[in-house]
Kinemage of the C-alpha trace (Angstrom):
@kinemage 1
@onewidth
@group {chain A} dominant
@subgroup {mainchain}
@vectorlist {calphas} color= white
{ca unk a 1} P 33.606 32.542 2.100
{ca unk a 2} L 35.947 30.363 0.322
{ca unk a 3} L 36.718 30.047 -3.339
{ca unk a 4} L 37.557 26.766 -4.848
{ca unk a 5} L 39.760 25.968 -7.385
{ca unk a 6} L 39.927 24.109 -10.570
{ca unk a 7} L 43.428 23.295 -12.642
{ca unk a 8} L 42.817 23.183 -16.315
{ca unk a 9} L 46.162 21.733 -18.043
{ca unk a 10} L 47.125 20.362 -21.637
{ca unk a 11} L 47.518 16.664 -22.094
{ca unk a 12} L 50.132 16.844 -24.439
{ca unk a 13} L 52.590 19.029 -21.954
{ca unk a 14} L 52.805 16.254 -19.860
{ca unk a 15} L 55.392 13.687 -20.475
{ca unk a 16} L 54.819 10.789 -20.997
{ca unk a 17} L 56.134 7.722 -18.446
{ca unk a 18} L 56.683 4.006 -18.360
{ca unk a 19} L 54.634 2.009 -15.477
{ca unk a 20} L 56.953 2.291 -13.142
{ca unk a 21} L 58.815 5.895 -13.357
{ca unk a 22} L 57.247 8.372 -11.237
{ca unk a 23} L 55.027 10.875 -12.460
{ca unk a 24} L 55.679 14.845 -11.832
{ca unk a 25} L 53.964 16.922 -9.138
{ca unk a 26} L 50.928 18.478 -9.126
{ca unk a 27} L 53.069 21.418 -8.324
{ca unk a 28} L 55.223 21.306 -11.379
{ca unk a 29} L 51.890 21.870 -13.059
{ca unk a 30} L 50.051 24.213 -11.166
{ca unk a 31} L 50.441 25.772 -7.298
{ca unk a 32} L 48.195 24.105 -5.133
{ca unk a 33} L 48.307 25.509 -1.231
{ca unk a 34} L 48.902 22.491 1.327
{ca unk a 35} L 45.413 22.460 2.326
{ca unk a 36} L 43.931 21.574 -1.126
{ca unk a 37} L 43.824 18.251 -2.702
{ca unk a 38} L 42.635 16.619 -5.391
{ca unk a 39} L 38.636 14.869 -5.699
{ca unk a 40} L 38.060 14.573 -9.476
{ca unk a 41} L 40.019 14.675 -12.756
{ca unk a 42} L 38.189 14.373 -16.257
{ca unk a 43} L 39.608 14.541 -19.671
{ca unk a 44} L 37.925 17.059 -22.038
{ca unk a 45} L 38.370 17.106 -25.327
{ca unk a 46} L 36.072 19.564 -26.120
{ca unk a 47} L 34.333 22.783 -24.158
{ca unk a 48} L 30.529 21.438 -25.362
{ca unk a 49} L 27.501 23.262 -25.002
{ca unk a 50} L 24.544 21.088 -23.243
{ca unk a 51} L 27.418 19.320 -21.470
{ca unk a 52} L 27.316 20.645 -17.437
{ca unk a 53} L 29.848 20.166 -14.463
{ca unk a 54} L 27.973 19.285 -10.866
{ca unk a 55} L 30.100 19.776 -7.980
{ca unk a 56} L 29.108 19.136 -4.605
{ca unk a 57} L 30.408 20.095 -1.065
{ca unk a 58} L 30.554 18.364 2.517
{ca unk a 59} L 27.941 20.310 3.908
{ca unk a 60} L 25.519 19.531 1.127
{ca unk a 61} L 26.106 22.237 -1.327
{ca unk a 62} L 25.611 21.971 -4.970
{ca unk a 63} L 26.030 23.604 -8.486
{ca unk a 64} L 25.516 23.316 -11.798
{ca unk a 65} L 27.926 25.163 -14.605
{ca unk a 66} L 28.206 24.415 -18.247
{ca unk a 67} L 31.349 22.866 -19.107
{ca unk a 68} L 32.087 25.642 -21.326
{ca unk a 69} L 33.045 28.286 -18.503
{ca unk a 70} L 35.653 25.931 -17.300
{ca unk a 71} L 37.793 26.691 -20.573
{ca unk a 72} L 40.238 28.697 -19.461
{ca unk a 73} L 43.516 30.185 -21.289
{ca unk a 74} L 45.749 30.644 -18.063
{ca unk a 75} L 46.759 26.960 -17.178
{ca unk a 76} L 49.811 27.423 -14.651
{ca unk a 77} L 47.681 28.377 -12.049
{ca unk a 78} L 44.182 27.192 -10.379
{ca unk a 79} L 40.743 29.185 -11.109
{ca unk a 80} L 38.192 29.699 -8.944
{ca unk a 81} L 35.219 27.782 -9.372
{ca unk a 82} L 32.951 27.599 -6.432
{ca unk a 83} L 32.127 30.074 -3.213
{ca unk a 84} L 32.011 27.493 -0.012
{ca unk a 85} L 31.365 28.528 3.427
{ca unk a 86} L 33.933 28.306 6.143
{ca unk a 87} L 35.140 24.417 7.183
{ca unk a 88} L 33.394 23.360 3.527
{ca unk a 89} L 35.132 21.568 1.016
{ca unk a 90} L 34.701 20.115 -2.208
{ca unk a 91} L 33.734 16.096 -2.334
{ca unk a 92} L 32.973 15.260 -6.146
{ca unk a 93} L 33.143 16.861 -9.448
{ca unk a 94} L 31.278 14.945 -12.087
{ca unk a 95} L 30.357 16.085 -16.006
{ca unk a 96} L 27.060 15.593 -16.759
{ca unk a 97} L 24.516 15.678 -20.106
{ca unk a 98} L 21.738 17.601 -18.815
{ca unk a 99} L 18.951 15.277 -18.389
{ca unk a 100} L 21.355 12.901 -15.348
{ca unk a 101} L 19.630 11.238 -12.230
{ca unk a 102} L 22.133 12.817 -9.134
{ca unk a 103} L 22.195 10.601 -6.408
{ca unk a 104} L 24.185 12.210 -2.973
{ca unk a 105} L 25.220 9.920 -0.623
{ca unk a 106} L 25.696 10.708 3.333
{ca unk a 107} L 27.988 9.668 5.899
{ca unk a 108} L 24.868 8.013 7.930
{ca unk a 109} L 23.993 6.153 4.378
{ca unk a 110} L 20.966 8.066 3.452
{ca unk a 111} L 20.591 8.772 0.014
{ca unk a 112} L 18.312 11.858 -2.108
{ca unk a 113} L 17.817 11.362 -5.658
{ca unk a 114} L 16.927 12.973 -8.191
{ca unk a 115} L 16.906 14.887 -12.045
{ca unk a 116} L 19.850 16.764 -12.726
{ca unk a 117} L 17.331 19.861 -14.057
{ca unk a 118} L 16.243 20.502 -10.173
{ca unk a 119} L 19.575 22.350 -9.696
{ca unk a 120} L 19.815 25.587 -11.813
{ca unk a 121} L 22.789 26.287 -14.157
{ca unk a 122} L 24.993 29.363 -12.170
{ca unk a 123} L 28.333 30.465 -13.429
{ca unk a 124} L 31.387 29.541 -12.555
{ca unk a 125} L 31.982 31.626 -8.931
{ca unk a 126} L 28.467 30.939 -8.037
{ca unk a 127} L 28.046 29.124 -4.481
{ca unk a 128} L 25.735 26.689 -4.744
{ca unk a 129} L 22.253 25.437 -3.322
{ca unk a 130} L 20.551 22.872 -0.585
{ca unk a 131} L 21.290 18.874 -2.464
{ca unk a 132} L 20.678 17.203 0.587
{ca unk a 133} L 19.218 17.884 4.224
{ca unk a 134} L 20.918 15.784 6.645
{ca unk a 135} L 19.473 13.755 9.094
{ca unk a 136} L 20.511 13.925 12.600
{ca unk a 137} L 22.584 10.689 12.037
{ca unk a 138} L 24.588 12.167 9.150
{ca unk a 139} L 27.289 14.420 9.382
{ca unk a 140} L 28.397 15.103 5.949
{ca unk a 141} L 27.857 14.059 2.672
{ca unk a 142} L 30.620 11.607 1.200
{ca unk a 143} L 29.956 11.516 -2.384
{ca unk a 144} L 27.955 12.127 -5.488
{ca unk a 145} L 26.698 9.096 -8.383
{ca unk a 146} L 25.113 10.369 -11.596
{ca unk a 147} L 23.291 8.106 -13.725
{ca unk a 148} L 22.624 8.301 -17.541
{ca unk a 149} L 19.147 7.820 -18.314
{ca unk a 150} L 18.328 4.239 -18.629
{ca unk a 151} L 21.911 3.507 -17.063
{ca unk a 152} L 21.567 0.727 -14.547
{ca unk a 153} L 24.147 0.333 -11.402
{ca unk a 154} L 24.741 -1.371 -7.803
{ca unk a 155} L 25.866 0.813 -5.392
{ca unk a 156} L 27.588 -0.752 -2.619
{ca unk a 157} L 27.358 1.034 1.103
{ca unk a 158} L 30.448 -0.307 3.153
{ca unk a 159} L 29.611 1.190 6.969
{ca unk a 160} L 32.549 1.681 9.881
{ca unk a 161} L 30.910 -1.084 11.329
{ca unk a 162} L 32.240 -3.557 8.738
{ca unk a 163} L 28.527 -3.604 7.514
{ca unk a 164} L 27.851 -4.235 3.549
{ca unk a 165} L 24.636 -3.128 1.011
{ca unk a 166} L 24.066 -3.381 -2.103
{ca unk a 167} L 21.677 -1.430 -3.896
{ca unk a 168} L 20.383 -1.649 -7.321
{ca unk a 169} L 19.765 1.764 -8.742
{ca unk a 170} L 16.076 0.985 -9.674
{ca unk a 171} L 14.877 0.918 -6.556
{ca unk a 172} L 16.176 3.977 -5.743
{ca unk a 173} L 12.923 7.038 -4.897
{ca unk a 174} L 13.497 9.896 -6.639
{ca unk a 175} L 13.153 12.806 -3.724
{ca unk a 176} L 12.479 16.595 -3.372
{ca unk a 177} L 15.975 18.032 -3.546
C-alpha cells in the first residue's frame, strides 16, 4: 500500500514576488519524489475543530480527517496522510464544515451525491472507504465538488467528444454512498 503525502509550510517563509518573477520550487520547500504532484492547496489559518479535510482517490476511495491532525511541526518535509492501493492516486483535497453535500464525479460523467456525515472521521494514515461504484463506462473518478448547505452551483461536464452539460446543483439525487 501506498502512503500519501501532505506539505504543511508557513506563509510568511515564502518570499514574496512581483507578477512576473518566478516563484521558487516546490523543492526548495519540501522534497517531493518525481512521481508526486500537486491536486489541492488551501490556506489555513487556523487548525479548527468541526472543520474536516475529504480527500478522494482515482479508484473511488475516500476519507474524512479533522483538520486538526494535519497540524504538523516538521514543515521541510511531506507527511503521510492517506494509505492508497497500488496504481491509486490522490484526485482532490477539499476542507469541509461537517454538515457538506460531496458530489464525485466520474470519467464516464456519472455523478453520486451525498451528506458529508456518510463517510466516518479516520485519522490521518487511515485508507479510506467505497465514495463511488463505477459503472462499466467509467474508469476513474476525476474529481470531487462539495457544497455548503443551501449553496447553489452549475456544474459544467465537458466530454472528449467536444460534448457540453450543464447542471444545476438542485437537481442533483442525493445517492447511497
Amino acid at each position: 500500500k501506498l502512503l500519501k503525502s501532505f506539505i504543511c509550510t508557513i506563509l510568511y517563509r515564502l518570499k514574496e514576488l512581483k507578477w512576473k518573477d518566478e516563484g521558487d520550487h516546490i523543492n526548495d520547500i519540501s522534497t517531493l519524489s518525481p512521481n508526486e504532484k500537486i491536486v489541492s492547496c488551501v490556506n489555513i489559518s487556523e487548525f479548527k475543530q468541526g472543520v474536516y479535510v475529504v480527500i478522494l482517490s482515482k479508484t473511488g476511495q475516500i476519507k474524512r480527517t479533522p483538520l486538526y491532525q494535519f497540524d504538523v511541526t516538521k514543515t521541510n518535509k511531506p507527511s503521510k496522510c492517506f494509505k492508497l492501493l497500488q496504481d491509486d492516486e490522490v484526485v482532490s483535497a477539499n476542507v469541509t464544515c461537517g454538515n457538506t453535500k460531496i458530489c464525485i464525479l466520474s470519467d464516464s460523467g456519472s455523478i453520486s451525491t451525498f451528506d458529508e456525515s456518510e463517510v466516518k472521521t479516520v485519522g490521518i494514515k487511515a485508507g479510506g472507504i467505497k465514495g463511488i461504484k463505477l459503472d462499466k463506462e467509467s474508469k476513474n473518478v476525476v474529481g470531487l465538488v462539495t457544497l455548503e448547505p443551501q449553496e447553489r452551483v452549475n456544474l459544467i461536464a465537458v466530454t472528449g467528444q467536444k460534448g457540453v452539460r450543464i447542471v444545476d446543483s438542485n437537481n442533483l439525487k442525493e445517492t447511497a454512498r
